[in-house]
FIDREN-861969 format. One line per field, with one value per residue (C-alpha): x, y, z; residue in three letters. Coordinates in nm, 4 decimals. Each point is the difference from the previous one (the first is absolute). Layout:
N
px <- (X, ...)
py <- (Y, ...)
pz <- (Z, ...)
residuo <- (ALA, ...)
END
This chain:
139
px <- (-2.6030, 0.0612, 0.4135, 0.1462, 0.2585, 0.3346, 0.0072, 0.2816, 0.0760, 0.1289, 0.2521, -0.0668, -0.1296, -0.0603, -0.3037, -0.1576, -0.1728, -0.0501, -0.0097, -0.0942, 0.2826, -0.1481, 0.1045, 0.0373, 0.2910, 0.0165, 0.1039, -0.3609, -0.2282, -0.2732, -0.1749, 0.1326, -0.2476, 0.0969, 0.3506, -0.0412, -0.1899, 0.1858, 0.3447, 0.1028, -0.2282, 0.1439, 0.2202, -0.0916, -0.0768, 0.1509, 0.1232, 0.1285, 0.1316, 0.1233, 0.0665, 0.3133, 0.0601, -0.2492, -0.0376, -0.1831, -0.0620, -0.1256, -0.0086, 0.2318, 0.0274, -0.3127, -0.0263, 0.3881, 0.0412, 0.0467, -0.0735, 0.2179, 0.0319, 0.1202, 0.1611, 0.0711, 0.0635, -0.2043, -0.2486, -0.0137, 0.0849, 0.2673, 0.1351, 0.3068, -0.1068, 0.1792, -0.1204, -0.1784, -0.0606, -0.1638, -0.1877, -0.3030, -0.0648, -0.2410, 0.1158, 0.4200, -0.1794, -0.1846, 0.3028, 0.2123, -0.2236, -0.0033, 0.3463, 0.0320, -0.2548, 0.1999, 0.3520, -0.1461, -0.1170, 0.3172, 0.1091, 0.2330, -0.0921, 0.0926, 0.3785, -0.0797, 0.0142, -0.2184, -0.0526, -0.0790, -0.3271, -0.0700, -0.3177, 0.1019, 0.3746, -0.0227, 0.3458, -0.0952, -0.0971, -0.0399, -0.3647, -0.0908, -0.1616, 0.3438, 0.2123, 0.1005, 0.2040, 0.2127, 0.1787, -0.0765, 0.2814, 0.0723, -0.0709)
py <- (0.7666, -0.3534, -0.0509, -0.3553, -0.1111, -0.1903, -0.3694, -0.1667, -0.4387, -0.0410, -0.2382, -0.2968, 0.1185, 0.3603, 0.2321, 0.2853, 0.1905, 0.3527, 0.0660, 0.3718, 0.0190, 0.1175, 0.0120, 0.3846, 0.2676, 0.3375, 0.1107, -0.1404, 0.2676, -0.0528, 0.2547, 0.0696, -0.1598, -0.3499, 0.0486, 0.0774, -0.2816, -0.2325, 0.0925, 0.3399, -0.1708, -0.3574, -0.0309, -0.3796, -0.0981, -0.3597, -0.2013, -0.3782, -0.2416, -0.3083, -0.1028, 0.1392, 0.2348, 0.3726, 0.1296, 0.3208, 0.2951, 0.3134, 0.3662, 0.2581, 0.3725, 0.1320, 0.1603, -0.0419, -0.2865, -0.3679, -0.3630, -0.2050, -0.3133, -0.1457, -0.3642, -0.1127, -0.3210, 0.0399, 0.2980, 0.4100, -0.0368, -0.2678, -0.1062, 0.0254, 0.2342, -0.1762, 0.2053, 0.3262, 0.0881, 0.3331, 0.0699, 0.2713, -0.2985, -0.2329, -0.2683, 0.0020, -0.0340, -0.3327, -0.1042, 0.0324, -0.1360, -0.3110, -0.0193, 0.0021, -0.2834, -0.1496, 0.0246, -0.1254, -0.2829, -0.0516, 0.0883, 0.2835, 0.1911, -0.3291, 0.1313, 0.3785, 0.2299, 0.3296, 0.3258, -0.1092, 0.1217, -0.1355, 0.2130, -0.1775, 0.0844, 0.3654, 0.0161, -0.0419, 0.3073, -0.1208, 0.0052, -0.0391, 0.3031, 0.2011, -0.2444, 0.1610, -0.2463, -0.3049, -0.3153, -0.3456, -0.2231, -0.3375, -0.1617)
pz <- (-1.8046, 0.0211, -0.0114, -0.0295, 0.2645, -0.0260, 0.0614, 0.1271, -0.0193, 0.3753, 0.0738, 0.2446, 0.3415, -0.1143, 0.0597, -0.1313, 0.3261, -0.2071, -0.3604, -0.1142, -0.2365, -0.3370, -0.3296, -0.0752, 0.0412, 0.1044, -0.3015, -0.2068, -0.0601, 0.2625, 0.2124, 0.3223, 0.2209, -0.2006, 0.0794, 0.3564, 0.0514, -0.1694, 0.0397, 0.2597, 0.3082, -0.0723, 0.2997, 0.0349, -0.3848, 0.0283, 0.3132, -0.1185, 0.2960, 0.0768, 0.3708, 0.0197, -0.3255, -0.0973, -0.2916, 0.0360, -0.2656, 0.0579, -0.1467, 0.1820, -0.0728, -0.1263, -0.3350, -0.0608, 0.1834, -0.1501, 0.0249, 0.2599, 0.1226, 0.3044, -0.0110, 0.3700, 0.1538, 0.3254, 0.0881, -0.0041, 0.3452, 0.0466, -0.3532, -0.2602, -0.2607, -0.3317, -0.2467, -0.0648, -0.3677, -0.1166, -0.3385, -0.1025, -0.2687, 0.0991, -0.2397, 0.0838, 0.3921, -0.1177, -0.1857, 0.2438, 0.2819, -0.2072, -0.0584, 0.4410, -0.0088, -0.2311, 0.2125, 0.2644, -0.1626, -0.0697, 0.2773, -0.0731, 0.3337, 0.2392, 0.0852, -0.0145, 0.2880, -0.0187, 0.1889, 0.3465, 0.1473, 0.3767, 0.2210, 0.2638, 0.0424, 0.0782, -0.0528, -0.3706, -0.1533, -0.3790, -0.1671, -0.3134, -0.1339, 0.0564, -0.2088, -0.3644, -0.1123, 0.0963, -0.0939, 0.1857, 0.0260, -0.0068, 0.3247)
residuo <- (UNK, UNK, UNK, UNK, UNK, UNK, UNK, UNK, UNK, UNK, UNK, UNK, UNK, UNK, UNK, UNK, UNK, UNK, UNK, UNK, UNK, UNK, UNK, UNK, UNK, UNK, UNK, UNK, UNK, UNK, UNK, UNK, UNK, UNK, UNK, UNK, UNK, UNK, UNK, UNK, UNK, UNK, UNK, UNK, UNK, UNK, UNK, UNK, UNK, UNK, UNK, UNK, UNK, UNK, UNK, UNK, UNK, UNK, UNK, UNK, UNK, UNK, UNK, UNK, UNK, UNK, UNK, UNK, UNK, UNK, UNK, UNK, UNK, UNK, UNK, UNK, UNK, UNK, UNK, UNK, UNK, UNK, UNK, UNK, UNK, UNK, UNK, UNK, UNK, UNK, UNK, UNK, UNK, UNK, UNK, UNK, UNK, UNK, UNK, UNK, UNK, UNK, UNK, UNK, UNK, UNK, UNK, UNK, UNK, UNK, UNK, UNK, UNK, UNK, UNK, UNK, UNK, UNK, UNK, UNK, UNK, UNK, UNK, UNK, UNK, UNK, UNK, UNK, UNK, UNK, UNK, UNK, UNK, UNK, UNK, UNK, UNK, UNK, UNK)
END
């Protein structure tokens, strides 16, 4: 089965360094195997970066699980996470991963502060994957 990915126009000084996010859905009818494959073992389906700002998508929570993406100024393992946006629809994800691209363009993420993630500072005991929702701020 041959499936056609999403394509993304990158601002200035942005790369794609993974891109295994397809165009299908949970919810299509496709055999099993397709959607395992293509969706329930995507942890790492998309990872966009600049040098200081990740966009990363990935698929959590198996056969119930959804879309999400991860908007984070810095890395997984020292970074502000700015945004985290969850969706089983694969086309509100590629909307609204080019609506991000588009704020920061425009630079609607310069004065925000996020969740703080910081590896090094074992005082810090934030990460990523246990964050369910929160509000940056304005710097």
């Amino acid at each position: 089965m041959t499936r056609e990915k999403y394509q993304f126009e990158l601002p200035e000084g942005w790369r794609v360094y993974k891109n295994e996010f397809y165009k299908i859905d949970p919810s299509e009818d496709l055999p099993y195997d397709d959607k395992f494959y293509f969706i329930y073992y995507g942890e790492d389906m998309l990872l966009i970066e600049n040098d200081h700002f990740h966009l990363d998508l990935g698929w959590q929570g198996g056969e119930n699980g959804q879309y999400t993406i991860h908007f984070f100024k810095g890395n997984w393992l020292v970074g502000e996470l700015l945004e985290k946006f969850r969706s089983k629809k694969s086309a509100l994800i590629a909307e609204r991963i080019v609506e991000i691209l588009t704020a920061f363009k425009d630079g609607q993420f310069d004065n925000l502060r996020g969740y703080v993630v910081d590896d090094n500072d074992l005082s810090n005991q934030a990460v990523f994957e246990d964050l369910d929702s929160f509000e940056p701020r304005k710097g």
